[in-house]
RODO-2510 file (C-alpha; in nm, 4 decimals, decimal comma):
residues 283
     n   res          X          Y          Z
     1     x    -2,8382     7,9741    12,2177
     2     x    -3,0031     7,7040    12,4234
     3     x    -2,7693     7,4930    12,7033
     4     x    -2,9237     7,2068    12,8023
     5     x    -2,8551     7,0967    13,2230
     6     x    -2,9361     6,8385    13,4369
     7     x    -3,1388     6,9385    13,7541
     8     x    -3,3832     7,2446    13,8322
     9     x    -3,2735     7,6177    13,8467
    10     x    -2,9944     7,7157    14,1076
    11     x    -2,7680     7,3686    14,0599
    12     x    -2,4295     7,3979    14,0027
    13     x    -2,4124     7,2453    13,6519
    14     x    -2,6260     7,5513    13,5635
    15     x    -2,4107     7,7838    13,7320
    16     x    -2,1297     7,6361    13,5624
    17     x    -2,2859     7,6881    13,2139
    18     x    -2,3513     8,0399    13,3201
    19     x    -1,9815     8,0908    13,3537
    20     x    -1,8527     7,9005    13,0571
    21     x    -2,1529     8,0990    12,7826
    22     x    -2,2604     8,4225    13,0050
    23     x    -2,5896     8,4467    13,1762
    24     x    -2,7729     8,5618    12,8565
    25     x    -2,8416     8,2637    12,6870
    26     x    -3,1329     8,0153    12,7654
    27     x    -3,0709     7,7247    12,9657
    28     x    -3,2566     7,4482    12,9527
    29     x    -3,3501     7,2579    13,2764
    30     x    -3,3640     6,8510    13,1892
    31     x    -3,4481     6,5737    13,4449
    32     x    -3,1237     6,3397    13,4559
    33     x    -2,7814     6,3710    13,3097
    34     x    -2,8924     6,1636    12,9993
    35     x    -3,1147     6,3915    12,8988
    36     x    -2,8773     6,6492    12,8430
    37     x    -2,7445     6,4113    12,5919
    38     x    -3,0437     6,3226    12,4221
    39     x    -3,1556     6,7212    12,4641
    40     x    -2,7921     6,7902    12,2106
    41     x    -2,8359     6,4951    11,9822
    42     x    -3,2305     6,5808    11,9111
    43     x    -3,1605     6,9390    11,8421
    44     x    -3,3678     7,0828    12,1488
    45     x    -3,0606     7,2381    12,2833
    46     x    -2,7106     7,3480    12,1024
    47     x    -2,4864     7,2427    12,3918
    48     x    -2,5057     7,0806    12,6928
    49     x    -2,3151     7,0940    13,0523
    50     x    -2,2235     6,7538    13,2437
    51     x    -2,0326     6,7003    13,5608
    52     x    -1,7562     6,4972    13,4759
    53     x    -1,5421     6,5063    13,7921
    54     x    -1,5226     6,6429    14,1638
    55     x    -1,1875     6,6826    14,3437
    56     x    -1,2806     6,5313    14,6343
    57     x    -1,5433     6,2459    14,5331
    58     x    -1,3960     6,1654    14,1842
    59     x    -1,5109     6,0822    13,8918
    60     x    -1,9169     6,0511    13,7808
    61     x    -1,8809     5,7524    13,6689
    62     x    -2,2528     5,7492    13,4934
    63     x    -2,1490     6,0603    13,2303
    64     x    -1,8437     5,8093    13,1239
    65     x    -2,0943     5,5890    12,9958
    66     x    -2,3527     5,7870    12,8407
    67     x    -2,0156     5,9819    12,6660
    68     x    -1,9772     5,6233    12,5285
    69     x    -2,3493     5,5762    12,4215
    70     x    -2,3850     5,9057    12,2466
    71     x    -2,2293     6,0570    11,9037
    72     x    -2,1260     6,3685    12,0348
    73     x    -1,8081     6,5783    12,0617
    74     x    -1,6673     6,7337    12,4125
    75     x    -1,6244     7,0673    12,2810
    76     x    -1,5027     7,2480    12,6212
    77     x    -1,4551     7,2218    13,0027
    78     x    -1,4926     7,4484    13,3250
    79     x    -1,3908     7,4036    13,6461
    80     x    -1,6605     7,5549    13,9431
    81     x    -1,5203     7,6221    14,2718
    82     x    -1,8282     7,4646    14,4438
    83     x    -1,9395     7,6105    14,8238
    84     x    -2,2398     7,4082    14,9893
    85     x    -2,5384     7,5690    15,2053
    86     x    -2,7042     7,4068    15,4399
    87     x    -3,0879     7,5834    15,3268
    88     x    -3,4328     7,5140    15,4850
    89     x    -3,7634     7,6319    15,5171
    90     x    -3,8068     8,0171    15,6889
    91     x    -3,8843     7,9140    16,0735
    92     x    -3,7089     7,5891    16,0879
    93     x    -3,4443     7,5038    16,3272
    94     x    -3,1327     7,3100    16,3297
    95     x    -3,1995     7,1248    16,6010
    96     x    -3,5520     7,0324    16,4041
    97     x    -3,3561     6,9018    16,1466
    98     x    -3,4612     6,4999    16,0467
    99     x    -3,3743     6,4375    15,6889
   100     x    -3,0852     6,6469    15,5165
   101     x    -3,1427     6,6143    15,1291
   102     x    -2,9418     6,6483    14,8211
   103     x    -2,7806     6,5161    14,5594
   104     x    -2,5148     6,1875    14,6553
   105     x    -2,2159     6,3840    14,5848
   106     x    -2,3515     6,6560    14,7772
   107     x    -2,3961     6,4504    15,1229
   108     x    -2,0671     6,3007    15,0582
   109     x    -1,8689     6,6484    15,0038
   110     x    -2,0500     6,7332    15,3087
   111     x    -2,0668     6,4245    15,5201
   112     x    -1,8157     6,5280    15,8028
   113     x    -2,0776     6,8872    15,8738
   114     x    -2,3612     6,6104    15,8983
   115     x    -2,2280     6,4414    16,1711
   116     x    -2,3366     6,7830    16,3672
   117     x    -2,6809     6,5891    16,3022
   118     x    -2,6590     6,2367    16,3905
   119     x    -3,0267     6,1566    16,4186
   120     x    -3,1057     6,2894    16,0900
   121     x    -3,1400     6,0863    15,8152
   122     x    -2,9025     6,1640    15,4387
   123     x    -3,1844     6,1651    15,1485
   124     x    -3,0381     6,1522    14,8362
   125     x    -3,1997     6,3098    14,5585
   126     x    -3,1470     6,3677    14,1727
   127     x    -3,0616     6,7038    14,2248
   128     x    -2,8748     6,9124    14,4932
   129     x    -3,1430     7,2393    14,3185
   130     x    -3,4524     6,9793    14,3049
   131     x    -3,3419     6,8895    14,6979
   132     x    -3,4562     7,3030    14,7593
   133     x    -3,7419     7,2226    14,6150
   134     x    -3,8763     6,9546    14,7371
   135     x    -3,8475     7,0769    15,0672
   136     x    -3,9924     7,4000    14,9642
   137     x    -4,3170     7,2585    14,7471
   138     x    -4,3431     6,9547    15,0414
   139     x    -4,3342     7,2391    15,2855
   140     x    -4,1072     7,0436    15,5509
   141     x    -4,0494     7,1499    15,8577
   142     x    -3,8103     6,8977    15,9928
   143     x    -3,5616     6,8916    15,6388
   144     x    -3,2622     7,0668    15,5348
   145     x    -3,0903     7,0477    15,2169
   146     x    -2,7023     7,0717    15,1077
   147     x    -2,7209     7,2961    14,8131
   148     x    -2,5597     7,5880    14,6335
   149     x    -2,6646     7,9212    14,7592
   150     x    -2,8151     8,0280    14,4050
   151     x    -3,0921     7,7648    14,5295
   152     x    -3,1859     7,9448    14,8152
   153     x    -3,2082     8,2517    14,6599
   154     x    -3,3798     8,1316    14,3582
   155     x    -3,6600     7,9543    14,6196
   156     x    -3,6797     8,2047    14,8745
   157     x    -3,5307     7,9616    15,1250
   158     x    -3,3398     8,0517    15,4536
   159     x    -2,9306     7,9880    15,5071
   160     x    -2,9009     7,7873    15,7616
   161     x    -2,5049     7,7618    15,7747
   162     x    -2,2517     7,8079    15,4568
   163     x    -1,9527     7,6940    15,3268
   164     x    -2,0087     7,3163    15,4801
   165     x    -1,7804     7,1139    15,2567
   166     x    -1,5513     6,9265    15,3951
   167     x    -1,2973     7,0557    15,2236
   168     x    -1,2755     7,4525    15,0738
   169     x    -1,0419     7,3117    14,7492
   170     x    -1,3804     7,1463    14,6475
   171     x    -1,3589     7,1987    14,2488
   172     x    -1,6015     7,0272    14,0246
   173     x    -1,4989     6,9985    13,6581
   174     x    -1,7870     6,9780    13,3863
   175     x    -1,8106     6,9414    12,9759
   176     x    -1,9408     7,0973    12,7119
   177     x    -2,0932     6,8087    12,4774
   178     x    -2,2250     6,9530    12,1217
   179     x    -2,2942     6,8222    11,8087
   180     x    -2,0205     6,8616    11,6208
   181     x    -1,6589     6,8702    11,7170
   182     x    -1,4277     7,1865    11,7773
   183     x    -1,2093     7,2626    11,5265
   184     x    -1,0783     7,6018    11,5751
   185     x    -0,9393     7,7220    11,8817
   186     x    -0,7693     8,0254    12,0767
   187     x    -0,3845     8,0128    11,9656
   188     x    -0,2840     8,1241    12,3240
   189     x    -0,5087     7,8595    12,5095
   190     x    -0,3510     7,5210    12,5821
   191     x    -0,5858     7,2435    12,4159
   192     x    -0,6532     6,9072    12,5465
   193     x    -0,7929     6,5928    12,3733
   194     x    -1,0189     6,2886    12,5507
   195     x    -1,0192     5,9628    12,3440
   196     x    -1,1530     5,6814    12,4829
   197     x    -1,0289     5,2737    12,3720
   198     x    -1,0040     4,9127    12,4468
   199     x    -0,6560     4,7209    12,4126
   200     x    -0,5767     4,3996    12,1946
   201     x    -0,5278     4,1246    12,4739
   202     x    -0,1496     4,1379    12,4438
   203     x     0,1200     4,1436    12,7440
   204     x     0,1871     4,4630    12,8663
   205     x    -0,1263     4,5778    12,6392
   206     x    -0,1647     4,8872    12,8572
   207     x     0,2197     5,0013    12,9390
   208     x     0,2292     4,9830    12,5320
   209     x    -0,0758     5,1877    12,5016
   210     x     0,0331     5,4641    12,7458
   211     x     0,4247     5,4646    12,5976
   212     x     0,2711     5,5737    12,2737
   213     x     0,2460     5,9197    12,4436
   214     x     0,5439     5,9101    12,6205
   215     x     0,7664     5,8706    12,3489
   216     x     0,6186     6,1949    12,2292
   217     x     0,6670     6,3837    12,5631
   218     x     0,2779     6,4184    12,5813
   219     x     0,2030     6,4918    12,9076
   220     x    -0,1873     6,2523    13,0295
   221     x    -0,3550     6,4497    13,2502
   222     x    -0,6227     6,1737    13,3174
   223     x    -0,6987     5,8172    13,2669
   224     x    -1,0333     5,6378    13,4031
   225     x    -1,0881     5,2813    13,3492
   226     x    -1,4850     5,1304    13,3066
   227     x    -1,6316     4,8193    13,2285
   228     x    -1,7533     4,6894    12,8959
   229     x    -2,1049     4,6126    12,9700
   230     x    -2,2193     4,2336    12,8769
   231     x    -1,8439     4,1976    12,8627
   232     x    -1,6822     4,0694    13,1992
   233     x    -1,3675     4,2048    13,2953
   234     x    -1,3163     4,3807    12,9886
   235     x    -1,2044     4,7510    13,0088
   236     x    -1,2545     5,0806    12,8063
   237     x    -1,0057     5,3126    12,9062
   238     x    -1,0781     5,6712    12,8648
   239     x    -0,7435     5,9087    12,8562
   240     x    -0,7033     6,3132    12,8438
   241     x    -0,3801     6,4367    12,7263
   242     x    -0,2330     6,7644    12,6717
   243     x    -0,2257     6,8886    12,2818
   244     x    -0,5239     6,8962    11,9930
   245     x    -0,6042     6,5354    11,7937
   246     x    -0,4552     6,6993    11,5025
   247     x    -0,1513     6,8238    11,5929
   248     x     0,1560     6,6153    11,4548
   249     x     0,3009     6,4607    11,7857
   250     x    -0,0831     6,3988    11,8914
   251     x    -0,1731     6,2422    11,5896
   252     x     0,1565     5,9944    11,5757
   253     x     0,0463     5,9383    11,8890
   254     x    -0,3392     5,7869    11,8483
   255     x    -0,2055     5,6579    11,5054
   256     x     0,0110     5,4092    11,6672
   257     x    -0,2338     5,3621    11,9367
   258     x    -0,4709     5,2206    11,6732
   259     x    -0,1826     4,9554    11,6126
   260     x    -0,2608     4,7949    11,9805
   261     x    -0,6470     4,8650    11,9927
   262     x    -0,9378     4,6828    11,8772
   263     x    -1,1485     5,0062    11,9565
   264     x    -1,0588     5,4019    11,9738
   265     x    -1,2720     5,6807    11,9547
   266     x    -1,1660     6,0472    12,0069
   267     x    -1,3881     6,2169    12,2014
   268     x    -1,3150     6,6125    12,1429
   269     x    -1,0362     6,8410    12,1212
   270     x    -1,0644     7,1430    12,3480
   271     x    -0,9091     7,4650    12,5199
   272     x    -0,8590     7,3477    12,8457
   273     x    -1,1096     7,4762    13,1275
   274     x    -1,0553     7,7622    13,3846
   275     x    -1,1318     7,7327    13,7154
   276     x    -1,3726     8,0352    13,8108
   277     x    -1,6464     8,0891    14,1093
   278     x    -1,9985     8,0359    14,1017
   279     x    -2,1986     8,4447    14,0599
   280     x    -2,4947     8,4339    14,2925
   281     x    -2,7600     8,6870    14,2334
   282     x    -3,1599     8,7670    14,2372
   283     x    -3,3676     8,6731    13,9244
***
């Protein structure tokens, strides 16, 4: 089974997938997050992993939109514990240290350990893996990079100083996006469903979109507003709530939330995720 990831060997997303599948399937390094997408849709990979949300930074507001763009299902979730490294070249220094790269949620989860280095300039890159890297293939001698610790082993890079989040409950919660949708499930696991909508421009549109569930005692565990491109000030809304799209309450539920929408898409039905630590080891 092929898993399609954004980023180069040693990020977290493929950690993640690792975690969520087992380490004995192939996983399939892709460029940018959209490409994990079009990997899925175009058959070159059967699922694919995507950061959705970090506890500390939010929400990735990019894999929102391309959830939007694409036809396919969420068909899972994980949650990764996520530890930082602060990983450079063997030889070099902290106080040689001039550019600190990584991904932009990276630096940010980070930024209060960066202040230690307040001449060095925050390089963000596509990838907190492809930061390693570069830094490795570039040879530079006056760069760090904020990366998982899977990174340094997979590049033969030295650990500079660990666990530099700002914050140790640092959790990063990804999907599983596949082709088709789930429709059979774990009877002890807890489902959850993501639909995503816009609302009729009535008063109170959104308190009357939200009651639907609450007069069903359906607990949301989420809601994330984003813009309708070409649209100004128009809003999708994109909502997870406990329960499976076809079970009765649920389904009452998005039935008479068609009633006040001029769009609605359900986006997948799925167990929800468990939280679980990265597994670091030689390959």
């Amino acid at each position: 089974m092929k898993i399609a990831f954004a980023g180069e060997r040693g990020s977290f997303a493929e950690l993640a997938a690792a975690q969520y599948f087992g380490p004995r399937q192939t996983f399939v390094s892709v460029p940018e997050f959209e490409d994990v997408f079009s990997a899925v849709s175009r058959g070159r990979a059967n699922h694919g992993i995507i950061p959705i949300e970090n506890s500390l930074t939010g929400s990735i507001h990019q894999n929102y939109d391309e959830l939007l763009k694409c036809n396919l299902s969420i068909t899972g979730e994980i949650f990764l514990r996520v530890s930082h490294f602060l990983i450079a070249n063997h030889g070099v220094k902290p106080h040689n240290i001039k550019r600190v790269f990584s991904h932009p949620q990276g630096l940010a989860q980070c930024k209060n350990h960066l202040k230690k280095f307040p001449d060095a300039e925050c390089v963000p890159v596509s990838n907190t893996a492809y930061a390693v890297k570069k830094i490795r293939d570039e040879r530079l001698l006056d760069a760090a990079a904020v990366a998982s610790f899977q990174a340094a082993i997979d590049y033969d890079m030295n650990v500079l100083d660990k666990n530099i989040e700002d914050n140790k409950a640092n959790i990063t919660r990804f999907l599983i996006v596949s082709k088709k949708p789930k429709t059979t499930f774990a009877s002890s696991q807890p489902l959850k469903t993501s639909v995503v909508f816009s609302l009729k421009n009535l008063p109170g549109a959104l308190f009357r979109g939200l009651s639907v569930f609450a007069l069903r005692d359906i607990d949301l565990v989420k809601i994330e507003s984003r813009p309708v491109h070409g649209k100004p000030f128009e809003y999708l809304f994109y909502l997870d709530f406990e329960g499976g799209s076809n079970q009765e309450r649920q389904a009452n539920a998005l039935n008479h939330l068609k009633e006040i929408t001029v769009f609605l898409r359900v986006l997948g039905s799925y167990e929800r995720g468990r939280l679980v630590k990265p597994e670091y080891k030689k390959r």
